[in-house]
Biopython code that builds the backbone (N, CA, C, O; Angstrom):
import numpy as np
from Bio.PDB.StructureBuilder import StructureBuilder

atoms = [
    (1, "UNK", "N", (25.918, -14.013, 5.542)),
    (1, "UNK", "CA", (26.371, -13.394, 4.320)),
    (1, "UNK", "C", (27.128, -12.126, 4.684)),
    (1, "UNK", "O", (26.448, -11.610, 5.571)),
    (2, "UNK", "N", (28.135, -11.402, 4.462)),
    (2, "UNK", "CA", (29.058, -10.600, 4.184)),
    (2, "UNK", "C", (28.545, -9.424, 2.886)),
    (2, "UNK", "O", (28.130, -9.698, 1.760)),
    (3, "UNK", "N", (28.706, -8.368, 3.377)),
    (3, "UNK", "CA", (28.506, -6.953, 2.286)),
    (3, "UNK", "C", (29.406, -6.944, 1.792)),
    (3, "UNK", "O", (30.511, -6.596, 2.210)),
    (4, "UNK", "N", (29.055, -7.389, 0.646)),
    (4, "UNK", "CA", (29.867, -6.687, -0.769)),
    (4, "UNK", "C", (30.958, -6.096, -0.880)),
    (4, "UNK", "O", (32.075, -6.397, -1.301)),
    (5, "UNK", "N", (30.354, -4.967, -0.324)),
    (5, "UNK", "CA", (31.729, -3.410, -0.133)),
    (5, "UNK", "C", (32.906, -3.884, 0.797)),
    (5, "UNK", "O", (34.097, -4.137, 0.618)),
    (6, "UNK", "N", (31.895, -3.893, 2.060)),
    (6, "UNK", "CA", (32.975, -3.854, 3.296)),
    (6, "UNK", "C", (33.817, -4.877, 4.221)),
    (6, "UNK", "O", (34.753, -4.697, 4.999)),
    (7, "UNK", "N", (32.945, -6.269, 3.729)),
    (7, "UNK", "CA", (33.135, -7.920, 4.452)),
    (7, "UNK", "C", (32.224, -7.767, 5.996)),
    (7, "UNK", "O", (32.392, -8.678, 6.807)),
    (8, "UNK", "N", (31.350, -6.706, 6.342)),
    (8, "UNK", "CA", (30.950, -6.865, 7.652)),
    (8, "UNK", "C", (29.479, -7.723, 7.422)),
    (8, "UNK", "O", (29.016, -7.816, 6.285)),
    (9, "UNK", "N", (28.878, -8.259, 8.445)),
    (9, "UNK", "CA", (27.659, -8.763, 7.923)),
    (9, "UNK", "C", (26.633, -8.260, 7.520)),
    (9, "UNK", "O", (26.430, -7.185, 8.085)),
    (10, "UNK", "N", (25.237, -8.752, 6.191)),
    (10, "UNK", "CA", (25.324, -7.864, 5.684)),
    (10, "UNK", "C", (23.648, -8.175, 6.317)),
    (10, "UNK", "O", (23.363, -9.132, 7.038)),
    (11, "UNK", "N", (22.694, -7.128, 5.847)),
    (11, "UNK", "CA", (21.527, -6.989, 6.891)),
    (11, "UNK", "C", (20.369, -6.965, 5.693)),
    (11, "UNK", "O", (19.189, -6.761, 5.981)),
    (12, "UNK", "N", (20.846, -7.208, 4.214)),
    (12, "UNK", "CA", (20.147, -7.778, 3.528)),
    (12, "UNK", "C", (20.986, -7.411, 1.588)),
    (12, "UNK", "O", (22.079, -6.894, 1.357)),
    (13, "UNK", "N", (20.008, -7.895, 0.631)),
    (13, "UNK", "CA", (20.258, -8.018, -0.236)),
    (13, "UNK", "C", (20.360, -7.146, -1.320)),
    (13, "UNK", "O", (21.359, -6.773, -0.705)),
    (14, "UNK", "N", (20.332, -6.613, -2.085)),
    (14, "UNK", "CA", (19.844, -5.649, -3.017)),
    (14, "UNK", "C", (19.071, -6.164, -4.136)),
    (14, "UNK", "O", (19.413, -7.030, -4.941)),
    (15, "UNK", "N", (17.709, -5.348, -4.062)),
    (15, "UNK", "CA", (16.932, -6.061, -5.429)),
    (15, "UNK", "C", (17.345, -5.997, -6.635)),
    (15, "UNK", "O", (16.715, -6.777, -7.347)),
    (16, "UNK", "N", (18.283, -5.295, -7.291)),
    (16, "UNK", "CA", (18.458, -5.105, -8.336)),
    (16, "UNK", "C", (19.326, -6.352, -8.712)),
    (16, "UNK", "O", (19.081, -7.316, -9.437)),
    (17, "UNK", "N", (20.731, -5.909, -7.766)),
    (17, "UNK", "CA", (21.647, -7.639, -8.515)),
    (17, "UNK", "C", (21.876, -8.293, -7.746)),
    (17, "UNK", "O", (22.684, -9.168, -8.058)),
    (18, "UNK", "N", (21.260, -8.317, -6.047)),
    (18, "UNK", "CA", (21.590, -9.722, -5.202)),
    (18, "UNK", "C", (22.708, -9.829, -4.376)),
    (18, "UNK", "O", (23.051, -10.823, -3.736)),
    (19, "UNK", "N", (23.284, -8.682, -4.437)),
    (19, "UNK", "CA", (24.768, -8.358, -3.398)),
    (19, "UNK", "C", (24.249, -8.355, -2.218)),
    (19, "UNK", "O", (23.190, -7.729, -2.169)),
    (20, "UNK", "N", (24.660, -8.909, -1.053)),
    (20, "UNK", "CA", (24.993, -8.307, 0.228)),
    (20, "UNK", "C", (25.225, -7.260, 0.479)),
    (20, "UNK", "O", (26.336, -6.773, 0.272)),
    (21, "UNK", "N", (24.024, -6.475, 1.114)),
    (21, "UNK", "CA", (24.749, -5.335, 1.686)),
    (21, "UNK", "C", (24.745, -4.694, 3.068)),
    (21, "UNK", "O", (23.780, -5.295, 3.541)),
    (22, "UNK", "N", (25.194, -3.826, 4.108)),
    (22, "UNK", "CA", (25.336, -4.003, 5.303)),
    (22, "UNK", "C", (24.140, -2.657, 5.502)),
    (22, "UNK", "O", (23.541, -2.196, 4.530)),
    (23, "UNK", "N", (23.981, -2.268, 6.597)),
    (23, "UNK", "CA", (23.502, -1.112, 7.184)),
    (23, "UNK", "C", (24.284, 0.408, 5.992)),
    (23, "UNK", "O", (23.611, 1.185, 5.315)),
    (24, "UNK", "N", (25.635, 0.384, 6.096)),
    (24, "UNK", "CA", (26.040, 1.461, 6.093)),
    (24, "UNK", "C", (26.082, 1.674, 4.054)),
    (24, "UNK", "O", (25.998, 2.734, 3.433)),
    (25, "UNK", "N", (26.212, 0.491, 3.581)),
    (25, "UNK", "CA", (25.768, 0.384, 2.229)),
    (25, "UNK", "C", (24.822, 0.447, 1.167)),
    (25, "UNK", "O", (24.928, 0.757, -0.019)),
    (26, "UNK", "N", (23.427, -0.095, 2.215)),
    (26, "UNK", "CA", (22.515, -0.415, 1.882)),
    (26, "UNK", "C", (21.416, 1.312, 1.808)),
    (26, "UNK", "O", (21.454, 2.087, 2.764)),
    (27, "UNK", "N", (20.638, 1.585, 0.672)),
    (27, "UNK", "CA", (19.877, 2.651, 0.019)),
    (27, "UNK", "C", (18.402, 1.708, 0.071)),
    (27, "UNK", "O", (18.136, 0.535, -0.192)),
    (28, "UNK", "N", (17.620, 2.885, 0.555)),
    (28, "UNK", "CA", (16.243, 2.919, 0.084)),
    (28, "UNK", "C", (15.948, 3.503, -1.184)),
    (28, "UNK", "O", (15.990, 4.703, -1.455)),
    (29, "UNK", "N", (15.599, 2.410, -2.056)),
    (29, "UNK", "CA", (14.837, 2.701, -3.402)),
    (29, "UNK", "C", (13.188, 2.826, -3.193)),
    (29, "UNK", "O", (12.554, 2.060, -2.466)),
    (30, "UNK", "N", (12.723, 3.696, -3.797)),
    (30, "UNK", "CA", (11.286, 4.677, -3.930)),
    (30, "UNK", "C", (10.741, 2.976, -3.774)),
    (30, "UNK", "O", (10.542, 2.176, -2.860)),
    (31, "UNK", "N", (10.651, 3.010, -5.258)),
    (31, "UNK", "CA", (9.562, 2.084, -5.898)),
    (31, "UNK", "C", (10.233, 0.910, -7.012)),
    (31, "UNK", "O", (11.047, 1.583, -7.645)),
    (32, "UNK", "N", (10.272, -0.164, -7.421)),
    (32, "UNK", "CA", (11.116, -0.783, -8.468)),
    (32, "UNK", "C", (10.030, -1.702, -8.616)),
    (32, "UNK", "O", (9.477, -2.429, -7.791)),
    (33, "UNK", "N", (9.749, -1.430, -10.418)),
    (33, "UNK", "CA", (8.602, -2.138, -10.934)),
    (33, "UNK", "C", (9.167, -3.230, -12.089)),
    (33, "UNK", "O", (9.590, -2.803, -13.163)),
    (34, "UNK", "N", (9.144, -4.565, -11.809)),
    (34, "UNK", "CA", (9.650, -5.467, -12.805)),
    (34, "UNK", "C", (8.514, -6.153, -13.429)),
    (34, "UNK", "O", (7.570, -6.641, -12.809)),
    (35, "UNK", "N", (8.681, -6.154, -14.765)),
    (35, "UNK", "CA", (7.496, -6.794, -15.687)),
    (35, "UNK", "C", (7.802, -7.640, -16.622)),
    (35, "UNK", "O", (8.921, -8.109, -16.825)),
    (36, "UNK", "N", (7.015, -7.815, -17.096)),
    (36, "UNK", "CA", (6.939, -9.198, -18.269)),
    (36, "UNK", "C", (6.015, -9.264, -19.507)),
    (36, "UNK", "O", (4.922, -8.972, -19.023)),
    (37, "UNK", "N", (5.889, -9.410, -20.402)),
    (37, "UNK", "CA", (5.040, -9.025, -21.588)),
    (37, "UNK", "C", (4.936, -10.302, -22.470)),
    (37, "UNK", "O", (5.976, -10.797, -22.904)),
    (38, "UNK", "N", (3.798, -10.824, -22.739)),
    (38, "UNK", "CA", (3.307, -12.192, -23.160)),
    (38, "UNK", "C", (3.366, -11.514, -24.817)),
    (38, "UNK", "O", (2.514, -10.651, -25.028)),
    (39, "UNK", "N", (4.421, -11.894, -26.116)),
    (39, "UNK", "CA", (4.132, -11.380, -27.032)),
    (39, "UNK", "C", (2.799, -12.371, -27.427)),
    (39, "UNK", "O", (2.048, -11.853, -28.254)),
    (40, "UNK", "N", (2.439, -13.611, -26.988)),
    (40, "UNK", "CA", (1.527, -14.276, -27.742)),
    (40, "UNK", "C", (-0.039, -14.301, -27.519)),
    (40, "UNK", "O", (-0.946, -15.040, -27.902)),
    (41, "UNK", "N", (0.058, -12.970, -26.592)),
    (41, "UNK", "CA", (-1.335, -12.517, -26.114)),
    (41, "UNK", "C", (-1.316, -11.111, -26.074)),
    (41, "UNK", "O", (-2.337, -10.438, -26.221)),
    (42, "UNK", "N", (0.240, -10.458, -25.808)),
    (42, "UNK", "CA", (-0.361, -9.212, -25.763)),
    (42, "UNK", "C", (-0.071, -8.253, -24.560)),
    (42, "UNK", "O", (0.330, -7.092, -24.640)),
    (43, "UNK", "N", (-0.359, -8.988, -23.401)),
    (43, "UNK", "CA", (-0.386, -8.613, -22.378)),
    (43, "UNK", "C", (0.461, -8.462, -21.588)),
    (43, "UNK", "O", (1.475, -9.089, -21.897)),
    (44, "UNK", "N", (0.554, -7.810, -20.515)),
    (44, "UNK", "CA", (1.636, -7.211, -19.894)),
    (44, "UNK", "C", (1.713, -7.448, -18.708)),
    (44, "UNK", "O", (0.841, -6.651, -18.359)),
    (45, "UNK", "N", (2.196, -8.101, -17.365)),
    (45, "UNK", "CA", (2.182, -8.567, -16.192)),
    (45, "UNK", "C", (3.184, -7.884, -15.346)),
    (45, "UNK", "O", (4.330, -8.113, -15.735)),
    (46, "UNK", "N", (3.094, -6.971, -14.113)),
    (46, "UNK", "CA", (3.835, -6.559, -13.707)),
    (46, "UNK", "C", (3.686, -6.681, -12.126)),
    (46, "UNK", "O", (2.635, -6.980, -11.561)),
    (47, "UNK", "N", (5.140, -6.350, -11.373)),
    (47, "UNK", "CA", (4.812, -5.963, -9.566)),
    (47, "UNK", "C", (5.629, -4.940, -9.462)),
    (47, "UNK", "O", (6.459, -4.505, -10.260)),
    (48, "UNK", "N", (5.334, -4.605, -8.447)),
    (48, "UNK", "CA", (6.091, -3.519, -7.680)),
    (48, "UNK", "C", (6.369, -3.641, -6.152)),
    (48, "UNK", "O", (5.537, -4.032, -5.334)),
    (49, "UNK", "N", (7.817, -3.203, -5.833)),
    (49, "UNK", "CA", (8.434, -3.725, -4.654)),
    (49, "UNK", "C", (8.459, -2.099, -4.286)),
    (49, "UNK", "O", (9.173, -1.336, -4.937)),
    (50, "UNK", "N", (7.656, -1.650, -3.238)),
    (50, "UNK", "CA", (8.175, -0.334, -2.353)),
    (50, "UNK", "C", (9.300, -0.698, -0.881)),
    (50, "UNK", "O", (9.462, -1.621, -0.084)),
    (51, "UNK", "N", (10.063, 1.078, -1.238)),
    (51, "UNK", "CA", (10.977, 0.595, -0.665)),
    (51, "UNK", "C", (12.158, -0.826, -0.080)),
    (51, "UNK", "O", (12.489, -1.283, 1.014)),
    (52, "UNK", "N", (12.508, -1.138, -1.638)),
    (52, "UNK", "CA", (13.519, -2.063, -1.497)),
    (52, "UNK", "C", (14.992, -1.360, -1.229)),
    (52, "UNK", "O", (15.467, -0.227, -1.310)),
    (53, "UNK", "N", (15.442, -2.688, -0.861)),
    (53, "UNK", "CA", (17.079, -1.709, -0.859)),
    (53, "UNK", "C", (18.218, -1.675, -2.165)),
    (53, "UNK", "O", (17.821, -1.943, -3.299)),
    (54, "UNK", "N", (18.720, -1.553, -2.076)),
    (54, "UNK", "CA", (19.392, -1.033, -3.076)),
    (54, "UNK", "C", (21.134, -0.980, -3.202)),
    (54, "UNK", "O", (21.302, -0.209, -2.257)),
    (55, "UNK", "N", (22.239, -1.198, -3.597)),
    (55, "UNK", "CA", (23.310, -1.042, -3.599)),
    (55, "UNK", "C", (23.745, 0.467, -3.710)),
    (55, "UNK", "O", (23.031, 1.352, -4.180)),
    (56, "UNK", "N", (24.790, 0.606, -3.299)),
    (56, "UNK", "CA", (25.505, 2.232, -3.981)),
    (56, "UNK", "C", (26.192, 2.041, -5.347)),
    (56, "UNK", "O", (26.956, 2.929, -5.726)),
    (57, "UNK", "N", (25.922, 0.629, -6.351)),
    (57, "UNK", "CA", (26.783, 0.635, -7.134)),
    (57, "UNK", "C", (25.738, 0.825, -8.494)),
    (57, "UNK", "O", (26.016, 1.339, -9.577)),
    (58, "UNK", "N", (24.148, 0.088, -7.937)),
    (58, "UNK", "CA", (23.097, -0.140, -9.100)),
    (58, "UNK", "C", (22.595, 1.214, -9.494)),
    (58, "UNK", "O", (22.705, 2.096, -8.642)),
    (59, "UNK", "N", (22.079, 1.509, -10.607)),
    (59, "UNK", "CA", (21.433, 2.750, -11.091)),
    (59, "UNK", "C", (20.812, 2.078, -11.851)),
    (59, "UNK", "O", (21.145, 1.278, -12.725)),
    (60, "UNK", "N", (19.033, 2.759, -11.153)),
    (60, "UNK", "CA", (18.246, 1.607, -11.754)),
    (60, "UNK", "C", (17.520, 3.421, -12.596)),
    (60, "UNK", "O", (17.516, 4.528, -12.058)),
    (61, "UNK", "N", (17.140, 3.133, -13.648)),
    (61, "UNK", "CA", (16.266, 4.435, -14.775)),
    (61, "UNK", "C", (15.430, 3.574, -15.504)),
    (61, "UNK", "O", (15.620, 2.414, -15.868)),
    (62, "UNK", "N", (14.153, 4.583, -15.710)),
    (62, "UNK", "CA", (13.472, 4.229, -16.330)),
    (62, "UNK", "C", (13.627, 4.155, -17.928)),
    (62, "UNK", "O", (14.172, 5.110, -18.482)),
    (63, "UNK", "N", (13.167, 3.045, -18.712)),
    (63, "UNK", "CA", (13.547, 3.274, -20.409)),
    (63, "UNK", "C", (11.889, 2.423, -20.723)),
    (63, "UNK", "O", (11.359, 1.451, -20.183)),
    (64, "UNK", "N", (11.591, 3.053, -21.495)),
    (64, "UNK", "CA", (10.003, 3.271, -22.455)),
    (64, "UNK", "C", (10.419, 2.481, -23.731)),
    (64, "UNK", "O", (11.433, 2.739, -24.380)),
    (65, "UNK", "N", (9.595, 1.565, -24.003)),
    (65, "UNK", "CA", (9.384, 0.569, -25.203)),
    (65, "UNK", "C", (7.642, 1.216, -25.708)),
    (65, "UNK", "O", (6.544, 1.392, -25.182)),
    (66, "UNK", "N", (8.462, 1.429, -27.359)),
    (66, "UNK", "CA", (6.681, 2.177, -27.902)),
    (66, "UNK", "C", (6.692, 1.151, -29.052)),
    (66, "UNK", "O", (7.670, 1.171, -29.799)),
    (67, "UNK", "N", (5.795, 0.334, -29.255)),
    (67, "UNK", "CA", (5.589, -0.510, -30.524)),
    (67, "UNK", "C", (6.123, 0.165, -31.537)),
    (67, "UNK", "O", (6.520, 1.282, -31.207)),
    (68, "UNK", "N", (6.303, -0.172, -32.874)),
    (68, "UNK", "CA", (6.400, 0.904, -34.281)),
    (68, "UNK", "C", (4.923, 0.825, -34.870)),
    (68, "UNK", "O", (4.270, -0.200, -35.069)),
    (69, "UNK", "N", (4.705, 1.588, -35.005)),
    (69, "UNK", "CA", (2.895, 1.391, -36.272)),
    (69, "UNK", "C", (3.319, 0.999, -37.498)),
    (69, "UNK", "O", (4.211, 1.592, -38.104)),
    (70, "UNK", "N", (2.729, 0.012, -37.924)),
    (70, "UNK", "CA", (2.768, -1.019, -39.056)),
    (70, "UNK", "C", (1.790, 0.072, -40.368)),
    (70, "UNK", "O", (1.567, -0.370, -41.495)),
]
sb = StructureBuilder()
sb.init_structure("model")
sb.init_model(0)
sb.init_chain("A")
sb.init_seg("    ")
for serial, (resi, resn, name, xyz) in enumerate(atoms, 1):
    if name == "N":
        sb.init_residue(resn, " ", resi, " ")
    sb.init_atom(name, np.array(xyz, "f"), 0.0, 1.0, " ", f" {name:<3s}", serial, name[0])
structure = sb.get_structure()
């Protein structure tokens, strides 16, 4: 596989969208937590990937979902 950016080979992927990316492209991300939420139970299922890599193009932020009170 080939990086994205540069066409050199690339030394792995980025978790966020799956690009190729090489040594000189490629970012250490902290922590990246992807989840899932069962509306028909309730519940909430999540993982967390430390130190994945990362593109120079993704900007990954956190955004908060609060139910509304009925």
């Amino acid at each position: 596989m080939k990086c994205w950016f540069c066409e050199n080979e690339a030394r792995g992927t980025c978790a966020a969208c799956g690009r190729g990316v090489c040594y000189d492209h490629a970012n250490i991300h902290d922590e990246m937590t992807l989840a899932k939420s069962d509306t028909s139970t309730g519940y909430t299922t999540f993982y967390s990937v430390i130190n994945s890599l990362k593109c120079n193009d993704c900007r990954l932020e956190w955004r908060y979902n609060t139910p509304e009170k009925r």
